[in-house]
Backbone atoms as SQL, in Angstrom:
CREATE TABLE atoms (id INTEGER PRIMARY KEY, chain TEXT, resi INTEGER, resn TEXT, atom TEXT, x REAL, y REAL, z REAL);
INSERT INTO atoms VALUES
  (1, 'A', 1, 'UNK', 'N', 43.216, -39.177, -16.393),
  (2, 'A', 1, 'UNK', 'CA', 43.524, -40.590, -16.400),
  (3, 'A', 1, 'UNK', 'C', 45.026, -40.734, -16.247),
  (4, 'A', 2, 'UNK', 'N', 45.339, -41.444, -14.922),
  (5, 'A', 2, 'UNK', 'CA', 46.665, -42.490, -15.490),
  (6, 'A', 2, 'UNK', 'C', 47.127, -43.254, -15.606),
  (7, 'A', 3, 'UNK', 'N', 48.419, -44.411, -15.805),
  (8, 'A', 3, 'UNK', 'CA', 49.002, -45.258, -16.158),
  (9, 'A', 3, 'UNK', 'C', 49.527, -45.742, -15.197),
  (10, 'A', 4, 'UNK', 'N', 48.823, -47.262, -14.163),
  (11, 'A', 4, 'UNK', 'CA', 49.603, -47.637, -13.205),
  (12, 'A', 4, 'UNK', 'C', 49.530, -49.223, -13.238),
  (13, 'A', 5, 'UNK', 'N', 50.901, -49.425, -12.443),
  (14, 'A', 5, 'UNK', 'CA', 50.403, -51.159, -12.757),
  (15, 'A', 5, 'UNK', 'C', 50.161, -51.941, -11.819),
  (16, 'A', 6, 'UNK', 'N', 48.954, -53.255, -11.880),
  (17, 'A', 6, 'UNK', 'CA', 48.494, -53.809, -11.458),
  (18, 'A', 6, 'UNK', 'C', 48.587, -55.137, -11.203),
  (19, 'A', 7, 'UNK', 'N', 49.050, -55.524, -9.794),
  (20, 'A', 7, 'UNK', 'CA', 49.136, -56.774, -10.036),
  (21, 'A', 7, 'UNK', 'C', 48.029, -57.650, -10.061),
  (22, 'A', 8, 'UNK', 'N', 47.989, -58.642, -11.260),
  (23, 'A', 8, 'UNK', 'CA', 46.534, -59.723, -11.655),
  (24, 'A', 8, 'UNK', 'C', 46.600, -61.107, -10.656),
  (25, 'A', 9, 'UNK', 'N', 45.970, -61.317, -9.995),
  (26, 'A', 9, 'UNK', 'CA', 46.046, -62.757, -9.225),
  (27, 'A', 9, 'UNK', 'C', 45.235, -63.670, -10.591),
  (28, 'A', 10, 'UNK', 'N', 44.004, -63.366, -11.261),
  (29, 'A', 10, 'UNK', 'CA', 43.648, -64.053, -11.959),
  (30, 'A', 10, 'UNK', 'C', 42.416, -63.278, -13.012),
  (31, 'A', 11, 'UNK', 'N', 42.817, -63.962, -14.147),
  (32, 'A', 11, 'UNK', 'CA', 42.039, -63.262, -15.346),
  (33, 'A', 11, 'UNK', 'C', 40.637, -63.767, -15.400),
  (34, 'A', 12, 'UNK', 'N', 39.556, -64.685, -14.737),
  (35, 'A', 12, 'UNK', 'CA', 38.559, -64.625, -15.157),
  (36, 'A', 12, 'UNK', 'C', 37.492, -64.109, -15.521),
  (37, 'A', 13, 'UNK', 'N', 37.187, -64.456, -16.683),
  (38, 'A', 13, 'UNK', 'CA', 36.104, -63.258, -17.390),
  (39, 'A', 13, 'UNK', 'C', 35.376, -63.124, -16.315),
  (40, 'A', 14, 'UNK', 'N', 34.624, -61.599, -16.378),
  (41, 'A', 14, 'UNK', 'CA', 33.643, -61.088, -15.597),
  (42, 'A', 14, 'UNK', 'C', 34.269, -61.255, -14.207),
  (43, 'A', 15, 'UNK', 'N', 35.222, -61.158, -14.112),
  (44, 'A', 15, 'UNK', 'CA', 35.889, -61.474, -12.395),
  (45, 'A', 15, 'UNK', 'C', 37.267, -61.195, -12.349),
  (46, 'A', 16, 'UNK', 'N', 37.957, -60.586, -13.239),
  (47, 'A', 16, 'UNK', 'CA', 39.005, -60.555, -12.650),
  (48, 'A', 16, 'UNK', 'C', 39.862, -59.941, -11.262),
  (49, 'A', 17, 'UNK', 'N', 40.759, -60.890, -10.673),
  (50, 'A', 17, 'UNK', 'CA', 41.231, -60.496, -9.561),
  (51, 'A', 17, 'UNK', 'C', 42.578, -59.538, -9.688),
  (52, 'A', 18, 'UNK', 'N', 42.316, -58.518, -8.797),
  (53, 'A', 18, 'UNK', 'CA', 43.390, -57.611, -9.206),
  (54, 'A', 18, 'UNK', 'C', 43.961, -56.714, -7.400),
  (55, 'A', 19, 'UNK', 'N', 45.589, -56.209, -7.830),
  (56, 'A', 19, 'UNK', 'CA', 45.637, -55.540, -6.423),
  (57, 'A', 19, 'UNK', 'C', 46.724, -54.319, -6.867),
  (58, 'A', 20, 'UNK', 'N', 45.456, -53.346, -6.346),
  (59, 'A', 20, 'UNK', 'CA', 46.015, -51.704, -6.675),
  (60, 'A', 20, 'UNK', 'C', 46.702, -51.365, -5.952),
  (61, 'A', 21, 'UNK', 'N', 48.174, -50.667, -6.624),
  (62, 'A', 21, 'UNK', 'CA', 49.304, -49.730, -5.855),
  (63, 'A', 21, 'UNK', 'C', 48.342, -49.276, -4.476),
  (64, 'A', 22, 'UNK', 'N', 48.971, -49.662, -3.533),
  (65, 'A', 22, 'UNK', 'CA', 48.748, -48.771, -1.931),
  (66, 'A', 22, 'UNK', 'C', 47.967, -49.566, -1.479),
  (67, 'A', 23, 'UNK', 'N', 47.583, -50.603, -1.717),
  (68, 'A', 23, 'UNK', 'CA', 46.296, -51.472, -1.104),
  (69, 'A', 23, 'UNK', 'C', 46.990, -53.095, -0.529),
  (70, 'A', 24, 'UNK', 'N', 46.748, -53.291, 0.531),
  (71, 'A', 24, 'UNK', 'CA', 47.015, -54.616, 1.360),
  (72, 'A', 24, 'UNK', 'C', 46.053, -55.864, -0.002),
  (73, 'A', 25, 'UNK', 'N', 45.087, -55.758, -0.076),
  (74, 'A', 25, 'UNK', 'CA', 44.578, -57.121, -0.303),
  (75, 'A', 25, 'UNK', 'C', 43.815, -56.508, -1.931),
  (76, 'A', 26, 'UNK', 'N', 44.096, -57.855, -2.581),
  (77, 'A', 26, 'UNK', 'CA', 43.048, -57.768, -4.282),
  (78, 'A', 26, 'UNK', 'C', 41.660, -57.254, -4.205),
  (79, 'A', 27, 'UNK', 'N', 41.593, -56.183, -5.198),
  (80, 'A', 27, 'UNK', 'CA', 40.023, -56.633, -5.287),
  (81, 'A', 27, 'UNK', 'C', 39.630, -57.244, -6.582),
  (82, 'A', 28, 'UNK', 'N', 37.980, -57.408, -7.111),
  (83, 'A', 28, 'UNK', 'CA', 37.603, -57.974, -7.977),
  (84, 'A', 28, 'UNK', 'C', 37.214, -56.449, -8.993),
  (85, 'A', 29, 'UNK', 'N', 37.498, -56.703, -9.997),
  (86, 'A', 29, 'UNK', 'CA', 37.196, -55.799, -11.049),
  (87, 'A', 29, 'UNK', 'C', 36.173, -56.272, -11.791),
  (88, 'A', 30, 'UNK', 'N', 34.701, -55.196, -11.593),
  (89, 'A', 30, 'UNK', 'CA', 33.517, -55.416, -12.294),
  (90, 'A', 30, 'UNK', 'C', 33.014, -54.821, -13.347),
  (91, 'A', 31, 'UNK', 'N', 33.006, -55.555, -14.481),
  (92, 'A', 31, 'UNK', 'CA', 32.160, -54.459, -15.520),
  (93, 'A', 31, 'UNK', 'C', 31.090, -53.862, -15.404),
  (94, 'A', 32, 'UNK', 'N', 31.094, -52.561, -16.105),
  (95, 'A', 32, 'UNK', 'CA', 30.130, -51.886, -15.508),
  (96, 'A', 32, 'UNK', 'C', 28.517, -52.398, -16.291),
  (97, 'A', 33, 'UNK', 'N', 28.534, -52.679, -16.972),
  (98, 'A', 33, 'UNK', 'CA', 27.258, -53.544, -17.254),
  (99, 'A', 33, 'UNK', 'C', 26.501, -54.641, -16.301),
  (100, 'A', 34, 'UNK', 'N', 27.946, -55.271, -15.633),
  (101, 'A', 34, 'UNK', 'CA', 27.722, -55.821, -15.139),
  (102, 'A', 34, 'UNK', 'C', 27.003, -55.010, -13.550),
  (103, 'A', 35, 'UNK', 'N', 27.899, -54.059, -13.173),
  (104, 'A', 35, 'UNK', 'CA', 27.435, -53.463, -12.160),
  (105, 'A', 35, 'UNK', 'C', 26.070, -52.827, -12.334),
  (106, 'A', 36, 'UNK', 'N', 26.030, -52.281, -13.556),
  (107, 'A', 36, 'UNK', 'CA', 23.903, -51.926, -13.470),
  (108, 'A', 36, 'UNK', 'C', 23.038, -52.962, -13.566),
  (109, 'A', 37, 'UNK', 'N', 23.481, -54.038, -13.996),
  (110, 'A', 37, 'UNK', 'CA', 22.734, -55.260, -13.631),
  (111, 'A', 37, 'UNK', 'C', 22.392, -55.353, -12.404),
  (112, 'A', 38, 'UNK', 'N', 23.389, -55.323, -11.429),
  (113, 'A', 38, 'UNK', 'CA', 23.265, -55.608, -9.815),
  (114, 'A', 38, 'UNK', 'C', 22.794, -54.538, -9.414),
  (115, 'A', 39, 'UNK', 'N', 22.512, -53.563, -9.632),
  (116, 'A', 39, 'UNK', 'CA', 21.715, -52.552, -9.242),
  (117, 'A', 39, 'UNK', 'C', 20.217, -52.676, -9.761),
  (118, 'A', 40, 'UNK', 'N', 20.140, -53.437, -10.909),
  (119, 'A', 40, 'UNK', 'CA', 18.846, -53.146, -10.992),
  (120, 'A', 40, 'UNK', 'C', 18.018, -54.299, -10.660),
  (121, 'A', 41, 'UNK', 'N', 18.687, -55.371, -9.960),
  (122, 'A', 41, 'UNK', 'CA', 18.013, -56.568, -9.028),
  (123, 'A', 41, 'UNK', 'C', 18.427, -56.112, -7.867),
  (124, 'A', 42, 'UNK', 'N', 19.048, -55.422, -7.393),
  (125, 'A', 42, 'UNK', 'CA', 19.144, -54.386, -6.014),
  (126, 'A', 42, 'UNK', 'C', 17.821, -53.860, -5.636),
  (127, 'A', 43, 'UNK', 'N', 17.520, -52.965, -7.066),
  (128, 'A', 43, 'UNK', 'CA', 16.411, -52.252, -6.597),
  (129, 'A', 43, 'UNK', 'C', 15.221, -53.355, -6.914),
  (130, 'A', 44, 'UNK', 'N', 14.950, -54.084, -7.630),
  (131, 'A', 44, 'UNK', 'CA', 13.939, -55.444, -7.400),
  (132, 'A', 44, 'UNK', 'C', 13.591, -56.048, -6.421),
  (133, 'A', 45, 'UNK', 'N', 14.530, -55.935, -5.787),
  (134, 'A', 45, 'UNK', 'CA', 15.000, -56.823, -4.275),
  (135, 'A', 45, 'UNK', 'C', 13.998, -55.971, -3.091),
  (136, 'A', 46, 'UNK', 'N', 14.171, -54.088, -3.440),
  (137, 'A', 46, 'UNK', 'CA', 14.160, -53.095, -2.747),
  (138, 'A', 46, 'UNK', 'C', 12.973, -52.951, -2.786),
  (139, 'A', 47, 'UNK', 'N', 12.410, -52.932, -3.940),
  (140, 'A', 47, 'UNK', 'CA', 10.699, -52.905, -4.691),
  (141, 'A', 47, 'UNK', 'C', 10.294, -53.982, -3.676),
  (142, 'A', 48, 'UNK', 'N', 10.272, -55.384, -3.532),
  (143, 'A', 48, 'UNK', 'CA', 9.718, -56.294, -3.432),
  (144, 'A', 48, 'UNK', 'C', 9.968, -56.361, -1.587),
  (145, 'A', 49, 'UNK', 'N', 10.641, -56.034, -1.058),
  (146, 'A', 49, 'UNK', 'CA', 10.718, -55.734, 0.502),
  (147, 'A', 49, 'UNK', 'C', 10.128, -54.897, 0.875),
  (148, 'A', 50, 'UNK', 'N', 9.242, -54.067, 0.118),
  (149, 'A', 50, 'UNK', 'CA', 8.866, -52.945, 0.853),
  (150, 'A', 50, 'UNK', 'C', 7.267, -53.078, 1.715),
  (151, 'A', 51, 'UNK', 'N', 6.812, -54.275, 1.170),
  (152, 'A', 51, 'UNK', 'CA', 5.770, -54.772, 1.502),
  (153, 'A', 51, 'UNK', 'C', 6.111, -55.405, 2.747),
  (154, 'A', 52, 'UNK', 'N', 7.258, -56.691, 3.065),
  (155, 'A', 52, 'UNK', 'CA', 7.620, -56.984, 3.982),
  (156, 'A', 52, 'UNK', 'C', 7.127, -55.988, 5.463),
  (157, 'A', 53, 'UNK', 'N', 6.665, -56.728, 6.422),
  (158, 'A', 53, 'UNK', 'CA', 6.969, -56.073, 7.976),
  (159, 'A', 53, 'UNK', 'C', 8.715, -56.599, 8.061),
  (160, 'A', 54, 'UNK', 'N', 9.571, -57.516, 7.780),
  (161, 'A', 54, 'UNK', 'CA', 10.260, -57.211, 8.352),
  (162, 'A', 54, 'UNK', 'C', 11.524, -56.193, 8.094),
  (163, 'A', 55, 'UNK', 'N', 11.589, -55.391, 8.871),
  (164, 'A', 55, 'UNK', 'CA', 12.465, -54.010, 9.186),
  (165, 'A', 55, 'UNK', 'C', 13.632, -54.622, 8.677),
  (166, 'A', 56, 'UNK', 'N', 14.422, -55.158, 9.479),
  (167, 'A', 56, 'UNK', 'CA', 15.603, -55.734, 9.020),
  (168, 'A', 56, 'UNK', 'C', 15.923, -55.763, 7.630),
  (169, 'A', 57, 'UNK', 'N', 15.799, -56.354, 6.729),
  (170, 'A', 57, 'UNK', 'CA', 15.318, -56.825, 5.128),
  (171, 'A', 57, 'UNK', 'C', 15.044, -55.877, 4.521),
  (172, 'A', 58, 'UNK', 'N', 13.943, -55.051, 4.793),
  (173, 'A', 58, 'UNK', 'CA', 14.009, -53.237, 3.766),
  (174, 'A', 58, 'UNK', 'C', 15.296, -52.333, 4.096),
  (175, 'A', 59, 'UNK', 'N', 15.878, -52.485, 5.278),
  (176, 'A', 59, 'UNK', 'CA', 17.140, -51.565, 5.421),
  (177, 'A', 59, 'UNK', 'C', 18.362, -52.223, 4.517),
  (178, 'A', 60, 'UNK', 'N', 18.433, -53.754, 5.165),
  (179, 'A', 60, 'UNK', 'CA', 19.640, -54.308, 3.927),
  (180, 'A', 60, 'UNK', 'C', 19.143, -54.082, 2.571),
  (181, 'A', 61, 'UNK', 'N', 18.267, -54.401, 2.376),
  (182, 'A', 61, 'UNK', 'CA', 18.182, -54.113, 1.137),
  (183, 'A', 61, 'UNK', 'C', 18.141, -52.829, 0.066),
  (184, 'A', 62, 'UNK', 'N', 17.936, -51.835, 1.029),
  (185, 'A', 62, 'UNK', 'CA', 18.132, -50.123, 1.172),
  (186, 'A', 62, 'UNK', 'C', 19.353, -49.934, 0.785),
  (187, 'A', 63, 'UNK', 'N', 20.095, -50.329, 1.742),
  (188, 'A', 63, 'UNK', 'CA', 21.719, -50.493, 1.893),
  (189, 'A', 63, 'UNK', 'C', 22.436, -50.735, 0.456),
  (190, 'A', 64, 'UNK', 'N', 22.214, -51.840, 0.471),
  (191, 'A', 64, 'UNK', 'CA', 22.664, -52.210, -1.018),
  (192, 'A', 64, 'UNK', 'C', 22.584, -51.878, -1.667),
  (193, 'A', 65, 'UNK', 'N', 21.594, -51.490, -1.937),
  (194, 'A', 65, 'UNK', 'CA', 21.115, -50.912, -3.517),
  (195, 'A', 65, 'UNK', 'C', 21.342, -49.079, -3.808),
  (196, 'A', 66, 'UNK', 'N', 21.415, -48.622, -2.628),
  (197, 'A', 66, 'UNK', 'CA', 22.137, -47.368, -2.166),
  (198, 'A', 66, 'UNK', 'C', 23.493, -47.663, -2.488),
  (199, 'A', 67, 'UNK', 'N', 24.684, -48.363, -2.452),
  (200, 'A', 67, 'UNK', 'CA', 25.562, -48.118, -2.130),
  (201, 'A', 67, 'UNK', 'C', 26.194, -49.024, -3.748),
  (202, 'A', 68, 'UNK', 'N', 25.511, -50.019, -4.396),
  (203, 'A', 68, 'UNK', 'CA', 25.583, -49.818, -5.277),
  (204, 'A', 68, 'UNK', 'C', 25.469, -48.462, -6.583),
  (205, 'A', 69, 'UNK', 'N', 24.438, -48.247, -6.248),
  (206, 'A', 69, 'UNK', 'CA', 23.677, -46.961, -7.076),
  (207, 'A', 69, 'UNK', 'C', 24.900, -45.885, -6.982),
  (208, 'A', 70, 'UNK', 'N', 25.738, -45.842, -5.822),
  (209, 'A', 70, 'UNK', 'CA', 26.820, -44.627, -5.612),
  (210, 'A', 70, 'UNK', 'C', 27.856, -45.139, -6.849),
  (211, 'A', 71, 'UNK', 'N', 28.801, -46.638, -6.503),
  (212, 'A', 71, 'UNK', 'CA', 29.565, -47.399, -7.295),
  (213, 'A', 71, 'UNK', 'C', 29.354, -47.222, -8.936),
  (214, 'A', 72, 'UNK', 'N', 27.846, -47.363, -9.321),
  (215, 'A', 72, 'UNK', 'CA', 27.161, -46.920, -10.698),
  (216, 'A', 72, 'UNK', 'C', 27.565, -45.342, -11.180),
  (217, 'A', 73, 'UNK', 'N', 27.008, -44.982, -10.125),
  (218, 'A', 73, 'UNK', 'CA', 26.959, -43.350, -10.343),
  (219, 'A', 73, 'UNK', 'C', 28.629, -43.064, -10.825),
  (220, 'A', 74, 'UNK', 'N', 29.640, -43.152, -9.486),
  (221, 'A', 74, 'UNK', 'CA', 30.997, -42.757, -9.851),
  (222, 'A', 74, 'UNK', 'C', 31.342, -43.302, -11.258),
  (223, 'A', 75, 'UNK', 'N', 30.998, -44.680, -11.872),
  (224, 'A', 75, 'UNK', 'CA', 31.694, -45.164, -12.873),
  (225, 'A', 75, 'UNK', 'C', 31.250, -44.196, -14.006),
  (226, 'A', 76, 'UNK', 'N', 29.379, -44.195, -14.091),
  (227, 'A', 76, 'UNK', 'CA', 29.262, -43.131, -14.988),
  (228, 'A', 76, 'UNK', 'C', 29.572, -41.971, -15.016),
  (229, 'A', 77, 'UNK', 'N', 30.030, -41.290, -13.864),
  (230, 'A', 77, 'UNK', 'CA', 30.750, -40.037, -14.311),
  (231, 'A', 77, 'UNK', 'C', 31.638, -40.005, -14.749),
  (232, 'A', 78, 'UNK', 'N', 32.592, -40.709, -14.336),
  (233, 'A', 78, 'UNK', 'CA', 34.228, -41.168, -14.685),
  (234, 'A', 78, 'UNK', 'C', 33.998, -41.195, -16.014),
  (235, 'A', 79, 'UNK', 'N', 33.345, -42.171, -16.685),
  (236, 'A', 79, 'UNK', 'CA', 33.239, -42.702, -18.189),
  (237, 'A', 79, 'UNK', 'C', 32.762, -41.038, -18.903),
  (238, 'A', 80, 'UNK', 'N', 31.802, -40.658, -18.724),
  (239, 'A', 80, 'UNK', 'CA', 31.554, -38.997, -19.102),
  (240, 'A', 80, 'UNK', 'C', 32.586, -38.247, -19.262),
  (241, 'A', 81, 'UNK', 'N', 33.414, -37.739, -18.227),
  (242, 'A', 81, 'UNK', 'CA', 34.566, -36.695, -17.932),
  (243, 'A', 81, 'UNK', 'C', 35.538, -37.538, -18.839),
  (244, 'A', 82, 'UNK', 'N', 35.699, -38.636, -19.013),
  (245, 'A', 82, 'UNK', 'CA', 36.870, -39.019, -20.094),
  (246, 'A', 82, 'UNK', 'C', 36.234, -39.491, -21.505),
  (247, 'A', 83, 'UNK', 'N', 34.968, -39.085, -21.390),
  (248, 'A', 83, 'UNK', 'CA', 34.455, -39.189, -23.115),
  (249, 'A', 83, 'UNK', 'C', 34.516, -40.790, -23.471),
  (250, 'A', 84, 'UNK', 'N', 34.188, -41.605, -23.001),
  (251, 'A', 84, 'UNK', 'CA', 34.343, -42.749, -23.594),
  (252, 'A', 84, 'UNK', 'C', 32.130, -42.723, -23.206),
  (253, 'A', 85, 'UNK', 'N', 31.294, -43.773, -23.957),
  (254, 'A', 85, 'UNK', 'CA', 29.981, -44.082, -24.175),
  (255, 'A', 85, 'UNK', 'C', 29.881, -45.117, -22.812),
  (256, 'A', 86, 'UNK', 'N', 28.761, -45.512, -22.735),
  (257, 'A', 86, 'UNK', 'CA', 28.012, -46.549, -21.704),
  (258, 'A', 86, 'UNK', 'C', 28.357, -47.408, -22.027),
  (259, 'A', 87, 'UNK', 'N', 28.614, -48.733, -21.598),
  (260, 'A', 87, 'UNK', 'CA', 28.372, -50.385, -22.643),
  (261, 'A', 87, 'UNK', 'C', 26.908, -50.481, -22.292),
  (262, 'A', 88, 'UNK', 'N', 26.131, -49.431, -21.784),
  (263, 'A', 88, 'UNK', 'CA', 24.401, -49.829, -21.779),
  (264, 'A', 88, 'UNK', 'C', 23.855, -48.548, -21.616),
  (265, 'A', 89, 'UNK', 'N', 22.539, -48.647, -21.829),
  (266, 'A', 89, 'UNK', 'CA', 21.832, -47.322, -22.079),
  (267, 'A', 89, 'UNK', 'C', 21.270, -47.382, -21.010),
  (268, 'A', 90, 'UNK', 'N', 21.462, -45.944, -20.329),
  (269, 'A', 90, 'UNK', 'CA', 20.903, -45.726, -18.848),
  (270, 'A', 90, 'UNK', 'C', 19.938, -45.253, -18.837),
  (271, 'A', 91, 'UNK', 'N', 19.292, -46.078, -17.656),
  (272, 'A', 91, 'UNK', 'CA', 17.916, -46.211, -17.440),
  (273, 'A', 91, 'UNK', 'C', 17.893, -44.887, -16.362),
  (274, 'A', 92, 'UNK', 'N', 16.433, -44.802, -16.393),
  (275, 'A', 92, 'UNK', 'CA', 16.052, -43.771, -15.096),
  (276, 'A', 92, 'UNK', 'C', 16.047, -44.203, -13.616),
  (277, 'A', 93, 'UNK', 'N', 16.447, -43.878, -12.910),
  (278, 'A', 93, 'UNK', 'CA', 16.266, -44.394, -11.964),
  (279, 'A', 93, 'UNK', 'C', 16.056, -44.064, -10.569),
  (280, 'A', 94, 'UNK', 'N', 14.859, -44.373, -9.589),
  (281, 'A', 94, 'UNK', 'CA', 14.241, -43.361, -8.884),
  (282, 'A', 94, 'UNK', 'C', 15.434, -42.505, -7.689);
């Protein structure tokens, strides 16, 4: 871990806007609770398209929930390797 500083465009809970050393434009900083939430209406989303014929719609929705699931994954390792707990108890997930 290290110590760098960040400039804040704005503090709103569950949203804050932020812009990291080396980067042109802010991003939004998500809690990670918040982020397994969106993964797990990702994969709801993913469940429930699969019935769909249309193609289009099971891939986005593939997409997403893939590429969330990575975003999840890195945070929980990160949080592991520096010993800090979940703010939620992880689920299984296929």
């Amino acid at each position: 871990m290290k110590h760098v500083a960040f400039e804040v465009y704005s503090e709103a809970v569950n949203c804050p806007v932020v812009r990291v050393p080396g980067r042109h434009f802010p991003g939004v900083v998500l809690q990670g609770d918040s982020l397994s939430i969106l993964l797990g209406i990702a994969e709801e989303v993913c469940d429930l398209a699969v019935g769909s014929t249309n193609v289009d719609l099971t891939e986005a929705a593939a997409e997403l929930r893939d590429k969330l699931a990575m975003y999840l994954r890195i945070y929980e390792e990160t949080l592991t390797e520096c010993g800090i707990l979940l703010p939620y108890s992880k689920r299984k997930r296929p």
